[in-house]
Structure formats: C-alpha cells, structure tokens
N, C-alpha and C positions, 0 to 999 in steps of 0.2 A: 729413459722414457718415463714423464709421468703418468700417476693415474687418469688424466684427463687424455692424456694422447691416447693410452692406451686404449680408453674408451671409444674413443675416434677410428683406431686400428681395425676393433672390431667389429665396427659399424659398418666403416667400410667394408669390410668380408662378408659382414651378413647383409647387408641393405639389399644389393641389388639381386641376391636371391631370392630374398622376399618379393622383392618387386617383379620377378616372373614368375613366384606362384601366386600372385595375383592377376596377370596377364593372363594365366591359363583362367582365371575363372571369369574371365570377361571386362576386368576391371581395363581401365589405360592406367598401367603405374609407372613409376619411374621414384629410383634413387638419386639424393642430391645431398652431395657430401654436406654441406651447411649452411644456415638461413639464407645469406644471402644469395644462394641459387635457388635456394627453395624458393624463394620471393619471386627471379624472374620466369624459374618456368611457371607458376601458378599466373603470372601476368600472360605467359602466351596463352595460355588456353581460356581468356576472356575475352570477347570482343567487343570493339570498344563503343557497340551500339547494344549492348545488354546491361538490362538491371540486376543489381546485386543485391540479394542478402544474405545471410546468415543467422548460424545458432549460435547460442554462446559459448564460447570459444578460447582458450589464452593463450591457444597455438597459433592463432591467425594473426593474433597479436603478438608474439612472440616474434613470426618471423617479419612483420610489418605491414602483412596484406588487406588488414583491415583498415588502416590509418591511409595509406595508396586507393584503395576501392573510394574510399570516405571524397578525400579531393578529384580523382580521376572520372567517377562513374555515377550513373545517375544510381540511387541506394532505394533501398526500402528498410528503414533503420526505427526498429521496434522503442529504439533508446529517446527519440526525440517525440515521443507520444505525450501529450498535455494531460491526459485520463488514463485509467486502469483500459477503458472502455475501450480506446483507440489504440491502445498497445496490444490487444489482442485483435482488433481487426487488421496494423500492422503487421502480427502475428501470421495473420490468416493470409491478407496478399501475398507474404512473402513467399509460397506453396505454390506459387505460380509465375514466379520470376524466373528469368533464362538460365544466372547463376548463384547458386548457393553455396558456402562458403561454410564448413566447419572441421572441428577437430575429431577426435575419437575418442573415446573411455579405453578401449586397449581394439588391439591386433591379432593376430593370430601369425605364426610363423608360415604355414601353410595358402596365405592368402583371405584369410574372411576378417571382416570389422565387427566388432563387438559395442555396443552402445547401450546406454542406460539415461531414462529418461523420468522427468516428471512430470510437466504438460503435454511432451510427446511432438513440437511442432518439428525440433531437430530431427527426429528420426521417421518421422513423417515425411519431412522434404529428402530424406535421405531415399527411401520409399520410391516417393512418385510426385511428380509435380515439376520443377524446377527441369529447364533443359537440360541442365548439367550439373553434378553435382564435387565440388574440389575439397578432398580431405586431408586436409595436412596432419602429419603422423610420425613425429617424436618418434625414434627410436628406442629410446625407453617405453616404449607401449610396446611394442612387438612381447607377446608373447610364447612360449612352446606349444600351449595345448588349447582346444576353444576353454576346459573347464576354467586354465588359470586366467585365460580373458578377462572371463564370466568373473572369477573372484577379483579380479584388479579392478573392472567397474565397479561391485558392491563395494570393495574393503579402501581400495584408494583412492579411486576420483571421488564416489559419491559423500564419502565423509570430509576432504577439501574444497566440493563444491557446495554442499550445503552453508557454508559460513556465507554465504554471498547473500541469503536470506535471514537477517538479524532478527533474533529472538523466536527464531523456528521450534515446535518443541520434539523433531522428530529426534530418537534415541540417539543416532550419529551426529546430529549438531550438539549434545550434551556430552557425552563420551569420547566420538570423537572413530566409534566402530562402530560394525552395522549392524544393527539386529534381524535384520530380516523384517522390519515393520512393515503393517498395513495402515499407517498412518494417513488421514487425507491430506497430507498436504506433503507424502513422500517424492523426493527425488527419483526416485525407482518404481516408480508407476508402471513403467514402459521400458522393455527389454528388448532388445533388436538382435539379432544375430543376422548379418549379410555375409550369406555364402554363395551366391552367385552374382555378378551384374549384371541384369535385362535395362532394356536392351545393350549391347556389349559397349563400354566404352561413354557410358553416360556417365559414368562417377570414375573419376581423377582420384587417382592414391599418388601423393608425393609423400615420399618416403625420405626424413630426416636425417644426417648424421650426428645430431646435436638434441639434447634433452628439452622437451618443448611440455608445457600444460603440467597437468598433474592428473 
C-alpha cells in the first residue's frame, strides 16, 4: 500500500466520525469518500430553482461544483463585475441568495468550522443570510483541537491565500508566515469559530476523502 492509499484508509476511518460530531451540533454532514461523490451529493442539496453564490473557494473548485453551479444555475458571481463598485454590491446580494457555496480554513475533529477572513462577506454568509449554506471540507483540514484550527487558518491558508492579491504588503505575503498583523488590508480581519448550527441543518458539511484547498 502506497502513501496515497494509505491516506485514503485513514480517511475513510476518520470521515464519517467526524461527520456525526458535526450532526450532534446541528450541522447536516456527511462523508464522501472522493470528489466525485462529493460533487453529486453537494448537487442534491440545491434546487434547481435557487441562486447561487459563493466565497472564494479552491475546494469548490476542486471538486467541480463551481464550474456545474456556473452552467446549471442562475449565479450571483462577484467575478463578472465591470467596477470595484459593483463587485461589492455583487458582494453584498450574494448574503441573501438561497445557496452559498464555500470551503473552510480548517475543521475541528469534534465538529466546529474554523474560518479566517478579510472583507468578512464569506463568513458573514456563513453567519446569516443565505438559505443554505454547503461547505466542502478536505480532509486535510480536519483538525484535533479548536487551537490547531485556529493555527492552520493563521499559519496555512492565510499566507497561500494571500498571494491571490499581487503586491500586497501585509508580512505573510513577503515571508510567506504570519505575523499576527493589524495591517488594513489583512486577510485576517475576521475570525469565525462555528460551534453550533442554528437553525439545525442550514449549513451542509461534506466531508472529503481527498486533499482539497489549502
């Protein structure tokens, strides 16, 4: 057995545990051995009279659900904005669309999502607003503890997400680690911890057996 399988073994063992201590906290989760199930259960739980948006995401993309929502569903897609202007009022409808669509900065083993933010709209919808909310979630995000979460957003999504903003000058776009800045124009403005889900069943955890995001 390679190291890929083997990864895949353990996935298996741990996925679907996780996805009932998420169920105890209200969430609707489920585990899916690999993208391509991950895809169609994320397609059942859209219907095919609701708008869609999203946060930025490379799990959605990852396992295809953005590219399908794109041709299938009517959108609210912040990318096709002509002005700064209009990308934040795109921004702003999208808080009130039926389905919103994104990934996670990490998990927790116990059940909670952990999220790190800069403008704040992903964890916002994540929040309140949107009928529904579907987070697809890498298995490599699953963490043991909320702290290690909390350090996998600081230490590794947010210094691979910042490159997405060329010639940023916050200290992890130079380095590459975080410093903990109060820079204004930090990625980390907006710290979320979801440890329960109100009302029960509004936000969808699919749970990965394959490495998704960063």
């Amino acid at each position: 057995m390679d190291r890929t399988d083997m990864m895949h073994v353990m996935y298996d063992k741990k996925g679907p545990a996780v996805a009932k201590r998420f169920a105890a906290r209200g969430f609707e989760a489920v585990y899916c051995p690999t993208k391509e199930a991950a895809l169609q259960t994320a397609l059942s739980y859209i219907p095919a009279d609701h708008v869609v948006s999203w946060g930025g995401s490379a799990s959605i993309d990852d396992i295809g659900l953005r590219p399908y929502v794109l041709e299938h569903y009517a959108v609210i897609d912040r990318d096709r904005a002509k002005t700064p202007e209009e990308r934040v009022e795109l921004m702003r409808r999208a808080l009130l669309c039926d389905t919103f669509l994104m990934g996670t900065n990490a998990a927790v083993e116990d059940g909670q999502l952990i999220n790190i933010d800069g403008n704040g709209n992903r964890v916002a919808a994540l929040s309140y607003g949107p009928k529904q909310v579907l987070v697809i979630v890498g298995m490599n995000k699953v963490c043991p503890t909320v702290e290690s979460a909390m350090a996998r957003a600081r230490s590794t999504a947010a210094p691979i997400n910042i490159n997405r903003f060329a010639g940023s000058d916050t200290p992890c776009y130079k380095t590459g680690m975080c410093a903990h800045c109060a820079t204004t124009n930090s990625v980390c403005a907006q710290l979320l911890r979801t440890r329960v889900c109100r009302p029960a069943g509004r936000i969808k955890v699919i749970l990965v057996g394959e490495n998704l995001g960063y």
